[in-house]
DOZA-571270 format. One record per atom (N, C-alpha, C, CB): residue in one letter; z, y, x. Coordinates in steps of 0.1 Angstrom, whole numbers, plus 5000, padded with zeros to 4 digits. Atoms other than C-alpha are relative to their C-alpha. Last residue first. Glycine has a CB too. Layout:
% residues N
AZYX...
% end
This chain:
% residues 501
X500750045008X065703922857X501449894992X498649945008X499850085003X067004222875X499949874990X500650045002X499550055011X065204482879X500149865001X499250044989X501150125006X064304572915X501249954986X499449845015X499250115014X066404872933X498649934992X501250124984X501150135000X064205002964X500749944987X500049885016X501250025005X065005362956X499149884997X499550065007X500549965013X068305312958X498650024994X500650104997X499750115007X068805112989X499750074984X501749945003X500750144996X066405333007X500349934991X500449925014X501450005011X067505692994X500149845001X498250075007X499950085011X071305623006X498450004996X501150074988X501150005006X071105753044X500449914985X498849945009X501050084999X074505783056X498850014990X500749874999X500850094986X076706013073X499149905000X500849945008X498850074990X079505993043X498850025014X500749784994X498550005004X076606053019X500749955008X500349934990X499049994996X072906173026X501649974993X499850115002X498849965006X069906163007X501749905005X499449964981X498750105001X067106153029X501250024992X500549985011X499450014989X063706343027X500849885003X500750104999X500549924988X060306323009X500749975010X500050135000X501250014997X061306142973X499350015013X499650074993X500050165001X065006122971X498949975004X500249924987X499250034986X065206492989X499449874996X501850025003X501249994989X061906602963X501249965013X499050215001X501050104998X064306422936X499350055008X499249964990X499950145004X067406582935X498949914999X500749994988X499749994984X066706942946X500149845002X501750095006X501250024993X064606902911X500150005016X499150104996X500750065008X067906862892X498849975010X499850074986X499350154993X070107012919X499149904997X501749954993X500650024985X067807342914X500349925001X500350065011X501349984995X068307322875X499649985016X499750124997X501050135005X071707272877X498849945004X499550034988X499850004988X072607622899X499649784996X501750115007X501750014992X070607762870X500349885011X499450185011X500950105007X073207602844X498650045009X499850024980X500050145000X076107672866X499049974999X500549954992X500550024986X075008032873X500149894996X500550055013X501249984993X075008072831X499250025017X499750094995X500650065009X078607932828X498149995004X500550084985X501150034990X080108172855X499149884997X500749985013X501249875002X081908322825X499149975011X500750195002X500749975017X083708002817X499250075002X500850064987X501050124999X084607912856X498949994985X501249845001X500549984992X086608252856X498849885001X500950025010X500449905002X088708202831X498750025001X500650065004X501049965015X089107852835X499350124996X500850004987X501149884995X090707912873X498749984988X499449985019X499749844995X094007752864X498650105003X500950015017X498850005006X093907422845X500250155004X501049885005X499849874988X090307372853X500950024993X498950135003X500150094987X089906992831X500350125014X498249925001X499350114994X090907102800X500449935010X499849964998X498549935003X090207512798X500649864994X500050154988X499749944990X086607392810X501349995000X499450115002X500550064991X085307182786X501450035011X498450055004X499050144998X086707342758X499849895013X499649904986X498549974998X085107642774X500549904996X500650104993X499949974986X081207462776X501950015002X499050165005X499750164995X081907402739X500050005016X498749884994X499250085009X082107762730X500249855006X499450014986X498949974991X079707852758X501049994994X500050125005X500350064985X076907682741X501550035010X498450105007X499750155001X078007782706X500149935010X499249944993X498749985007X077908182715X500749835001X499850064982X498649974988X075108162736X501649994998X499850145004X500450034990X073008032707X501149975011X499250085002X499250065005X074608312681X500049875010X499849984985X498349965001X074208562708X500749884988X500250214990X499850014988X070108472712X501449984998X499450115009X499950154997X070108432673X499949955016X498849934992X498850045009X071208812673X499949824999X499750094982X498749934992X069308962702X501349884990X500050234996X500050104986X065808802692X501649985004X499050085014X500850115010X065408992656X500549875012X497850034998X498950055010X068109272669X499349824993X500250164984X501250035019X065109312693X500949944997X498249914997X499049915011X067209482727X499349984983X499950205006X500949995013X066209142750X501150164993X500249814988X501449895000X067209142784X499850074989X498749945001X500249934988X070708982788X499250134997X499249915009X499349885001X070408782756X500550145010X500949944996X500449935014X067208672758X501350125000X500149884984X500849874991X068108542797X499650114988X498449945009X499549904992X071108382779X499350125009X500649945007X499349945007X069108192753X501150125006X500449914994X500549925010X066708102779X500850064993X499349944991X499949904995X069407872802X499150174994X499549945012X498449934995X070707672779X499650095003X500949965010X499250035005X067207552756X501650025002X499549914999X500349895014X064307672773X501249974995X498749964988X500649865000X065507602811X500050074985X498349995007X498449914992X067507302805X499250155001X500649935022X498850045012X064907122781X500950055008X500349834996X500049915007X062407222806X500550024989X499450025001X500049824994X063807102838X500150054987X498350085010X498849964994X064706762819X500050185002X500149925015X499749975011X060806702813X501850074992X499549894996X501049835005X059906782842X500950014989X497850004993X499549884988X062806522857X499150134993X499449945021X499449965010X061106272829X500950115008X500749874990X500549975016X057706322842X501349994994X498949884992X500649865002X058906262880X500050094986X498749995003X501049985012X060705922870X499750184999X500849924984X500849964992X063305802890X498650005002X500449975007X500750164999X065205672863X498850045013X499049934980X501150045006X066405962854X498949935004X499650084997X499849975016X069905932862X498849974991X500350164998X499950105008X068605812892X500449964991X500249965002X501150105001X067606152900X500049844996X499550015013X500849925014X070706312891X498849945004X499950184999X499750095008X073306092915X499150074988X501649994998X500250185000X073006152950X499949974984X501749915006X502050054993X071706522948X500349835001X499350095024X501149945010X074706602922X498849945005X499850174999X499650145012X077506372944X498550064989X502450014988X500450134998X076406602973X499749914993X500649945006X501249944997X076806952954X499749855002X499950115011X500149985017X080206842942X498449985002X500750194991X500150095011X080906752978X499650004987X500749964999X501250034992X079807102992X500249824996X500250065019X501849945005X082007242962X498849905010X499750225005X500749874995X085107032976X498650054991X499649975018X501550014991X086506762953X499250175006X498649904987X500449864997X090606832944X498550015010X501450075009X501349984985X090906612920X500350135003X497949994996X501049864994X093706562895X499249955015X501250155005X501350054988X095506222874X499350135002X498549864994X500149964989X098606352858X498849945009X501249985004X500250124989X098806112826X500050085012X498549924999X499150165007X101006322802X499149885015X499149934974X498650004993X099606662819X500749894999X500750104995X499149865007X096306592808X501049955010X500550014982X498750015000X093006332816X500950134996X500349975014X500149864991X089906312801X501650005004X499450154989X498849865003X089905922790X500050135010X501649945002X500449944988X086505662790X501650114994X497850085001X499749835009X087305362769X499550095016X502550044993X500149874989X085905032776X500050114992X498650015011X499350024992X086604692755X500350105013X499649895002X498549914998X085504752725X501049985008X500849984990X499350075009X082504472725X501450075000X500049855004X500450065012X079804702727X501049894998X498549935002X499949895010X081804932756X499549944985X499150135005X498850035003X082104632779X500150054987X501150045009X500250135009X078304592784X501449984997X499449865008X500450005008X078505002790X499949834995X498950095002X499949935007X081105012812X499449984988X499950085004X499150095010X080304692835X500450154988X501749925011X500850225002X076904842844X501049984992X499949845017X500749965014X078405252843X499549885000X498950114998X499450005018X080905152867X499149984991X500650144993X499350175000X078105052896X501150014986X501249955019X499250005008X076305422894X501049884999X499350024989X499449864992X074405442925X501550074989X498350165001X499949885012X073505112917X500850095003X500649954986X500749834997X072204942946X500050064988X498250005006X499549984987X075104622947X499150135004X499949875009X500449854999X075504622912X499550075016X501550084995X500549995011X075804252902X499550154999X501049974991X501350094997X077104142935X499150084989X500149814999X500349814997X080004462927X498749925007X501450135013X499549934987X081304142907X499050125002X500149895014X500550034987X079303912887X500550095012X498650004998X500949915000X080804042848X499050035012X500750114996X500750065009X083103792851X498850034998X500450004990X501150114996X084103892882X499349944990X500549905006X500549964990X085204252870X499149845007X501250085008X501649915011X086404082837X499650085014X500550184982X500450105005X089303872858X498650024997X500749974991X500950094989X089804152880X499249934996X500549935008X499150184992X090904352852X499149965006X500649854990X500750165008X089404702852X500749885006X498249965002X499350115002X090505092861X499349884993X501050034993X500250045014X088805382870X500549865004X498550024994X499050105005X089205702892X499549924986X501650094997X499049974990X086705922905X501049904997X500550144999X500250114981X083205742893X501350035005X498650055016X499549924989X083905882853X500149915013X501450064997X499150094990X082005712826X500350115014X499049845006X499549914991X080405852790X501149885016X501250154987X497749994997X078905602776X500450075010X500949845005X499249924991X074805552774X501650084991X498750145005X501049984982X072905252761X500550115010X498250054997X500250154991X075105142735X499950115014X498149884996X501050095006X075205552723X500949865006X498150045006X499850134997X077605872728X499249844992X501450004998X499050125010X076606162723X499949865006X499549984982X500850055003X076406432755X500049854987X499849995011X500749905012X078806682753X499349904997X499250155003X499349935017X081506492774X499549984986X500050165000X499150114997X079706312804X500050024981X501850025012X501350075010X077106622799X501049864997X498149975010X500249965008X080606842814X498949894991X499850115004X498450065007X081306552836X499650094987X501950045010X500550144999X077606642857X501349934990X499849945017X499750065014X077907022851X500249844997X498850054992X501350025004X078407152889X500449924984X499049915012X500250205001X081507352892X499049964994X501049894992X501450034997X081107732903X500349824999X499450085017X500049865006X084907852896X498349974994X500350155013X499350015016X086707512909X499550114990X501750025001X500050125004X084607422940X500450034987X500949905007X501050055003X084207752950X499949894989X499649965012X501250104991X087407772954X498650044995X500249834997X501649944999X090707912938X499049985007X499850105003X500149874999X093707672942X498550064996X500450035013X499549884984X094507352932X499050104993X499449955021X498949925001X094707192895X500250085015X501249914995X499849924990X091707052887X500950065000X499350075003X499449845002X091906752859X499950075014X501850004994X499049944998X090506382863X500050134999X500449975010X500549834993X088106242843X501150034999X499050134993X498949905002X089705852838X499050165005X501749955012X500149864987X087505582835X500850084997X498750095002X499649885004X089405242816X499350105006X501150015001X500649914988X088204872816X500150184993X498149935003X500550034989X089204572797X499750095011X499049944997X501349964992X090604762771X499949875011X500250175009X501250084994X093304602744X498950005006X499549964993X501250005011X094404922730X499249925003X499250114999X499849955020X098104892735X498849994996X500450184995X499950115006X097204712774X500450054985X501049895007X500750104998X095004962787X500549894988X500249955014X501149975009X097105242774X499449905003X499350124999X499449995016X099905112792X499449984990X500650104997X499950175013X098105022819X500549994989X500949885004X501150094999X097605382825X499749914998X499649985005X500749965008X100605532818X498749924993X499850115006X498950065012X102405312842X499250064989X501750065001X500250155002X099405432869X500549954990X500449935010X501550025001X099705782864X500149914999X499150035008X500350075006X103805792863X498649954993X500850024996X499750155000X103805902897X500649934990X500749985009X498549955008X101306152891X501049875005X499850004978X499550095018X097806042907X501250054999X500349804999X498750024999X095506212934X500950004986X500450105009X499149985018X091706222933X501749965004X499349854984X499549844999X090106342969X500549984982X498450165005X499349964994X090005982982X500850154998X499449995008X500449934989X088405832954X501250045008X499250114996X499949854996X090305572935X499450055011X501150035002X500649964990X089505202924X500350174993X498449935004X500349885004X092405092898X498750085017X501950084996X500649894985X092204732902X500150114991X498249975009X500649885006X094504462874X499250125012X501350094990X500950065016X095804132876X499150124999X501149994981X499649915009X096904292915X499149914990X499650165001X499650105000X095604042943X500750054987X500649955013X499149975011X093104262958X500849834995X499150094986X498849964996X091304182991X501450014994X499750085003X499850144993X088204032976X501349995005X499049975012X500150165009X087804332953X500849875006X498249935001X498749945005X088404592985X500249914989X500050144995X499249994990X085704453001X501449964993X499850125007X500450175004X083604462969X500949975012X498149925002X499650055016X084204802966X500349885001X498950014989X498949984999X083304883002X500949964990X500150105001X499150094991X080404702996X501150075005X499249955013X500450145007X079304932968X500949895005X498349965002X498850015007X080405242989X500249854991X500050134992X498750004989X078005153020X501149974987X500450205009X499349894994X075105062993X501449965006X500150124990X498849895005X073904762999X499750115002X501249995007X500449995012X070004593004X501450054994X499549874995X500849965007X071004493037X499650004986X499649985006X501450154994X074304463053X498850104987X500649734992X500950005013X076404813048X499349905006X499150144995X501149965003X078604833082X499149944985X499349985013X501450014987X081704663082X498950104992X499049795001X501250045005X085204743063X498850045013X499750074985X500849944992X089004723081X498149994996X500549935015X501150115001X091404683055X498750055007X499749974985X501749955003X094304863055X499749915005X499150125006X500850094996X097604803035X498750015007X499949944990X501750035003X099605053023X499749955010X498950104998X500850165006X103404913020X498850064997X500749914985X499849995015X105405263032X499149914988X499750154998X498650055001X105605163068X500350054982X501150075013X499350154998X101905103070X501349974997X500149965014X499350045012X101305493061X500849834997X498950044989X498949884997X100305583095X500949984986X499250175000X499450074992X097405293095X501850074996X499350025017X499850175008X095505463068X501549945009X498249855003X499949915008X095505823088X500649864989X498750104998X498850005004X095005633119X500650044987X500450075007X499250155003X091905473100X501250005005X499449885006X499550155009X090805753093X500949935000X499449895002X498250025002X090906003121X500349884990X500950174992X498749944997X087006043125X501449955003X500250074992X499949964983X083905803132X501150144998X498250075009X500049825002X084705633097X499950025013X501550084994X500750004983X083205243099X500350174998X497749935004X501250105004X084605193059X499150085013X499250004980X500549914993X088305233063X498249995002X500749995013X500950104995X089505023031X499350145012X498749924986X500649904995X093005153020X498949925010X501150115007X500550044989X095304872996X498750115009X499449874996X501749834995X097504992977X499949925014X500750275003X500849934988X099604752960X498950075007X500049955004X500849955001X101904802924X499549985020X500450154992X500450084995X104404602906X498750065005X500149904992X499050124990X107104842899X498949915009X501049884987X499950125005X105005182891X500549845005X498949994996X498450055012X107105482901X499149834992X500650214980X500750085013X103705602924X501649924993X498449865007X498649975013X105105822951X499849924987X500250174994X498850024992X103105642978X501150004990X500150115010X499850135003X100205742960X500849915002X499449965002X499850005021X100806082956X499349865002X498850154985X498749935006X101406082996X499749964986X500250195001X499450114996X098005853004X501850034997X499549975016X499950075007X096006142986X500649915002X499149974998X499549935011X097606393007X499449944987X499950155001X499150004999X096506203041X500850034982X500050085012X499550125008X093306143025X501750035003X499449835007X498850015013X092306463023X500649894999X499450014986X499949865008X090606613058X501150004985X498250024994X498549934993X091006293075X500650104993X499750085013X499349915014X088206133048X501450085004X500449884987X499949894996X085206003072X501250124991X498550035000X500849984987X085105733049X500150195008X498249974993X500249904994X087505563027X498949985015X501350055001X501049974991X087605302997X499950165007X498849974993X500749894995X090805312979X499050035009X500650075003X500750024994X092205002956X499050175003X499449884995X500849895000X095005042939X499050025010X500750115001X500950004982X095804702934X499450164998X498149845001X501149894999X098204642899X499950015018X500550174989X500449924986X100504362886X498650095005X500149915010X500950064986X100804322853X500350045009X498750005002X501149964993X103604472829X499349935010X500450095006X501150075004X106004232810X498350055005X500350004985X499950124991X108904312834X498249944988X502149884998X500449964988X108804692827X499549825004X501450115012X498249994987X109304642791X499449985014X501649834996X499850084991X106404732761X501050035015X498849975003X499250114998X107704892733X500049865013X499849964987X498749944994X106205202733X501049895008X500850064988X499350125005X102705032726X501150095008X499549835005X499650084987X100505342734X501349954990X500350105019X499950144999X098005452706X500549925010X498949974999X499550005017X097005752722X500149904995X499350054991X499050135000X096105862758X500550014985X501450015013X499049954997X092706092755X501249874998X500150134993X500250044990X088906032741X501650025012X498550065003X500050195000X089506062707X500549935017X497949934997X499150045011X090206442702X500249835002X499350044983X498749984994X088206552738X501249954987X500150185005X499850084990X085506342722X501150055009X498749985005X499750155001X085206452690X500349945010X499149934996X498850015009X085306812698X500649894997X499750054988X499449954990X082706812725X501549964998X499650155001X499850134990X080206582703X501750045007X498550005014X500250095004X080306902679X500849885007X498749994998X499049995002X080007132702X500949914987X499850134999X499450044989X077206962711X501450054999X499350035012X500150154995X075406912678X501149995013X498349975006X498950125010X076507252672X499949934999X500349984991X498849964992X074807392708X501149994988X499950165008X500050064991X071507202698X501650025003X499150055009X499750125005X071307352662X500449905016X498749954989X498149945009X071907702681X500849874995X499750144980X498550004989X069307622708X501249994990X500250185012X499450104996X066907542681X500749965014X499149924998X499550065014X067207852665X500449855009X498749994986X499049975000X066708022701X500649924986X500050145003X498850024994X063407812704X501650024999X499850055009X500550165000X061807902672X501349935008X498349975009X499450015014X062708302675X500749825000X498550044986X498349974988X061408262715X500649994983X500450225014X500050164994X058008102692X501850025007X498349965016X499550095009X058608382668X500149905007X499349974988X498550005009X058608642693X500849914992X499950084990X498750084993X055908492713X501250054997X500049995016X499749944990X053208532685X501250005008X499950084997X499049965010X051708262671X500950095015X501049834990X499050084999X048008272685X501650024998X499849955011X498949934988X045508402664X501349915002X500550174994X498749975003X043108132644X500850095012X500649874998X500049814994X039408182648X502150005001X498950184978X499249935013X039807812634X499550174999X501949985002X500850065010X037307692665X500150054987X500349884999X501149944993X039407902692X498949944987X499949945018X499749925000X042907762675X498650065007X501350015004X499950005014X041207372676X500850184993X501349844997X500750045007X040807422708X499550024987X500349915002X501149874999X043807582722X498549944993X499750055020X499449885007X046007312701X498850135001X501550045009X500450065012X043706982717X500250174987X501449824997X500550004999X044507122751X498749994985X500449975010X500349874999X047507142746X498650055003X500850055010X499249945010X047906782731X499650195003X501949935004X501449945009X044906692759X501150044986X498349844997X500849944999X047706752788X498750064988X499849935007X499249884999X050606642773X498750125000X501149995014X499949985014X048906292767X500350165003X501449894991X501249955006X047406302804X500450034987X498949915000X500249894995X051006402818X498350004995X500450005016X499349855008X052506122796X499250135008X502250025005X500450065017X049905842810X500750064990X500349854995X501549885001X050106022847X499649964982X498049935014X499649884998X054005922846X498550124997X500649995016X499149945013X053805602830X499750155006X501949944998X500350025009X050905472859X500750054990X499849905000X501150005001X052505592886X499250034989X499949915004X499149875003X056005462876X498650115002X501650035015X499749965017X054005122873X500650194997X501749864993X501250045011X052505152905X500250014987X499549875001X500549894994X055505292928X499150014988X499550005015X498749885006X058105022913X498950125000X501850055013X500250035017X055604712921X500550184993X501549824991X501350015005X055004872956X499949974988X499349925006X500050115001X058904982962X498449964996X501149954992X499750085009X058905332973X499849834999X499450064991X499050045000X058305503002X501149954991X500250055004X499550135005X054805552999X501249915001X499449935004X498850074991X054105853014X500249865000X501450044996X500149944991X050705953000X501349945011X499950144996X501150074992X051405802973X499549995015X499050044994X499650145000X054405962967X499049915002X500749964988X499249944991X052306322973X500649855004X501150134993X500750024988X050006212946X500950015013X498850115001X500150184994X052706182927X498849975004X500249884988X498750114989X054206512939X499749884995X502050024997X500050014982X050706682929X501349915004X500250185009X501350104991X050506562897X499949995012X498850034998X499350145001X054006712892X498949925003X500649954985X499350054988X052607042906X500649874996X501050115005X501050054987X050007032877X500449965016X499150115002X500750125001X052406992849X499249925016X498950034988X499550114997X054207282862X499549855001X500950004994X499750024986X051607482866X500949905004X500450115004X501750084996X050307392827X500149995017X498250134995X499950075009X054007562816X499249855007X499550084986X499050044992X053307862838X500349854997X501150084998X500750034983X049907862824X501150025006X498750105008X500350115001X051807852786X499449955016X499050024988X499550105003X054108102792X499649885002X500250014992X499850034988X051508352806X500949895001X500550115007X498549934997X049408282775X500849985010X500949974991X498150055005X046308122778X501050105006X500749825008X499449885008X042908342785X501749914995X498650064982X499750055017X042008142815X500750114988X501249855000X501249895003X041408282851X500149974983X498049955007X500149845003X044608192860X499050084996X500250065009X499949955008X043707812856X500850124995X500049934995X501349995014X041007802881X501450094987X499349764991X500849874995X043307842912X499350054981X498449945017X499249924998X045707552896X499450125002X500849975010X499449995014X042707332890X500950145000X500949854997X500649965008X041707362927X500550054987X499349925000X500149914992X045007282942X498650094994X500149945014X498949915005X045106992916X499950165008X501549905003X500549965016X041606872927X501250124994X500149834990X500549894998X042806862962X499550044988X499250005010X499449824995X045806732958X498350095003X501349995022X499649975009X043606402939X500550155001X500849904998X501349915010X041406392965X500750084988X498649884992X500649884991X044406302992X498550094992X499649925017X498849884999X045906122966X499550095004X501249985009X500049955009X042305902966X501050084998X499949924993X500949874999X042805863001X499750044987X498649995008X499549964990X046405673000X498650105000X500549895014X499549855004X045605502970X500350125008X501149984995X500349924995X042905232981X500950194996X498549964997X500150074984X044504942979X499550115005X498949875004X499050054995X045305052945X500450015014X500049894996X499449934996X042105132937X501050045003X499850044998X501049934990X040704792938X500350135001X498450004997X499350104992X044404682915X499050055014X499849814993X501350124990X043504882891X500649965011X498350075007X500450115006X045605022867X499549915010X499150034989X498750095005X048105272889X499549904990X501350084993X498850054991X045205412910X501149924992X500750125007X501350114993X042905442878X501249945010X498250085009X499950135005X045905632859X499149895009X499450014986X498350065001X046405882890X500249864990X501150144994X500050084989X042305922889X501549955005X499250075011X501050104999X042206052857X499949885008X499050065002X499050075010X045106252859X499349874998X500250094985X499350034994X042706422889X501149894996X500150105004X500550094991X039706432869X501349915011X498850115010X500050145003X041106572842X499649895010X499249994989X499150045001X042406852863X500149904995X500650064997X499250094989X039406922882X501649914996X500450115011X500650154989X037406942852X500649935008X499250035010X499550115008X039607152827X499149865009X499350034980X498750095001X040107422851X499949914995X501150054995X499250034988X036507502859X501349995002X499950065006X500950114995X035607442820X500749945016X498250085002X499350075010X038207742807X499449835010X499250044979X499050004992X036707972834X500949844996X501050154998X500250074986X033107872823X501749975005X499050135014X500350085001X034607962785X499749925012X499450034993X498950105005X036508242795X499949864996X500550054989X499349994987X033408412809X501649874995X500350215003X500750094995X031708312775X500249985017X498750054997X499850135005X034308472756X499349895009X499649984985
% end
């Protein structure tokens, strides 16, 4: 005990010391100035700490648990150290991040304590995996749950039969492209075929060093339109200002911006306003359907539409799809245009959610009735994951931990239980768990993968590791490297975003 006690000591020093000195840096203003060598004390404390606390009698759970914590201290020492953040942005984020990582800290620290004092034994890790897997089960009917409601609601319904071709708006399909030889051609076909009367497509080449802009050009004699876009000025993203391009260009009552690799029915569009105008929307997203072949892309798809789905719906977050989505112009400027978003990596989700409080934005999964499909490569799927999961969470280390381990204990656990485990005690609320989880997962799936569901269902538990990596692959790129799209650096403009006053 008394060995356990020194050991106990030499971890608890360096590590308060170091959490210690991450708040100071983000209060003070005199160490502030001076963050750049304090970091450099800080990693070394942590690196210490870490050594120490294998010598400790905690559970292996728990000093895995306490490793993580400690490598997060290290990556914001690490951001210090770089500093490629915004100076107000760096300091406060800083400051929140070591002011959960000290609470966390003396909470467990508070537990072993007070269990060493009591004489109390610690609860054994049957009941705690018991614990967990229960509240995987209430987790995975909550979400199956959500899953249900929202493929029932969220779909074409409520369409005015009665309206006549002549009382329809006019419509701008507006398609920002880059580097997109590969698919546009066969997105620019199913758009072509489009059966709606009052409809122009306009194709923005946005500085592509391939085929592009013949590719745009080539279709001229079938009324698309291109539009030749500039380099990203400063403080844009590329696609942002492509948007806005394309905006200024339109002339449609109504825009439908489309990716390159989504392709429409040719009564997609007619459909579409339709429902717009029966349910009074301002603004529509569409999750499109897969319907090509076997892939990567379609067997191994990352989860980011799935949480769209499962996740409930609040104000503050609304499910929204970036591949295809519709809004009147009018309410697109009202709402200050793509000025208003110009480093949101998300730009829908702004006008979405202030539309969504006054009933004016729906989000729809698509079907056979509307025909909207993607066919996004895996190595895109992958891209859009490292561009778009860190600023999910606000780009905010501490809540990224906290993420990991709300995906780890809670999806991915219950399947390693069931796997491993042969304790009918563990085995059986592991299986109910897994059961609910992959239940709603399939409705997922066997809407939007029209042919290779099967297969995309049982590869469920790679998904949710292959998550996990994107999750934390997603912030040591935003943080360290560069996050890549079309050929272009995005960290900069996103990292530097400043709240709007």
């Amino acid at each position: 005990m008394k060995h356990m006690s020194i050991s106990l000591f030499l971890w608890l020093l360096p590590t308060l010391s170091a959490l210690v000195l991450l708040i100071v840096v983000g209060h003070y203003r005199w160490a502030w100035t001076r963050r750049r060598l304090l970091a450099e004390a800080i990693l070394a404390l942590e690196i210490s700490s870490i050594a120490f606390l294998f010598t400790t009698d905690y559970s292996l759970p728990l000093i895995v648990l306490l490793c993580l914590i400690e490598l997060w201290a290290a990556l914001m020492a690490g951001r210090l150290l770089f500093g490629r953040l915004p100076r107000e942005f760096l300091r406060a984020s800083t400051h929140l991040n070591s002011a959960l990582a000290v609470g966390i800290f003396l909470v467990v620290v508070d537990i072993w304590l007070a269990r060493q004092s009591l004489g109390l034994a610690a609860l054994p890790p049957g009941k705690l995996l018991i614990a967990s897997l229960l509240l995987s089960t209430v987790l995975g009917l909550a979400f199956l749950y959500q899953i249900l409601w929202t493929l029932k609601h969220y779909r074409l319904r409520k369409i005015d039969q009665g309206l006549r071709l002549r009382d329809l708006p006019t419509v701008t399909l507006a398609i920002p492209a880059r580097n997109e030889t590969h698919a546009l051609e066969a997105c620019l076909r199913a758009a072509v075929a489009s059966e709606y009367p009052k409809l122009e497509i306009i194709v923005l080449d946005d500085c592509s060093q391939d085929r592009t802009s013949e590719v745009i050009r080539s279709f001229a004699h079938d009324g698309v339109r291109f539009v030749q876009g500039d380099g990203p000025t400063d403080g844009w993203l590329g696609k942002n200002q492509a948007m806005r391009t394309l905006t200024a260009q339109a002339s449609g009552d109504y825009i439908v911006f489309a990716d390159v690799d989504t392709h429409m029915g040719p009564q997609s569009i007619t459909k579409l306003i339709t429902y717009a105008l029966s349910n009074k929307q301002e603004m529509v997203t569409i999750l499109p359907t897969r319907r090509d072949g076997w892939s990567w892309a379609t067997v191994l798809t990352t989860l980011r539409y799935y949480w769209q789905i499962a996740l409930p719906v609040t104000a503050r977050r609304v499910p929204v799809a970036s591949q295809c989505w519709l809004i009147r112009r009018t309410t697109l400027m009202r709402l200050g245009g793509f000025e208003a978003v110009q480093q949101k990596i998300i730009p829908e989700g702004y006008f979405a959610r202030i539309l969504f409080v006054h009933d004016q934005y729906r989000f729809i999964v698509s079907d056979d009735e509307l025909g909207i499909t993607t066919a996004k490569k895996w190595s895109s799927q992958i891209e859009t994951s490292i561009r778009f999961l860190y600023p999910t969470f606000k780009r905010q280390p501490m809540y990224v931990l906290g993420g990991v381990l709300l995906l780890a204990v809670l999806f991915v656990a219950p399947f390693v239980v069931l796997a491993g485990s042969h304790d009918m005690r563990l085995w059986a609320p592991a299986a109910t768990a897994c059961g609910l989880i992959w239940l709603g997962y399939s409705l997922v799936v066997v809407r939007t993968h029209i042919y290779t569901w099967p297969v995309t269902v049982l590869l469920m538990p790679v998904a949710l590791i292959q998550e996990l990596v994107l999750l934390v692959a997603s912030m040591v790129v935003y943080e360290f490297g560069d996050v890549n799209w079309k050929g272009r650096n995005v960290c900069y403009p996103v990292i530097r975003t400043t709240r709007r006053r």
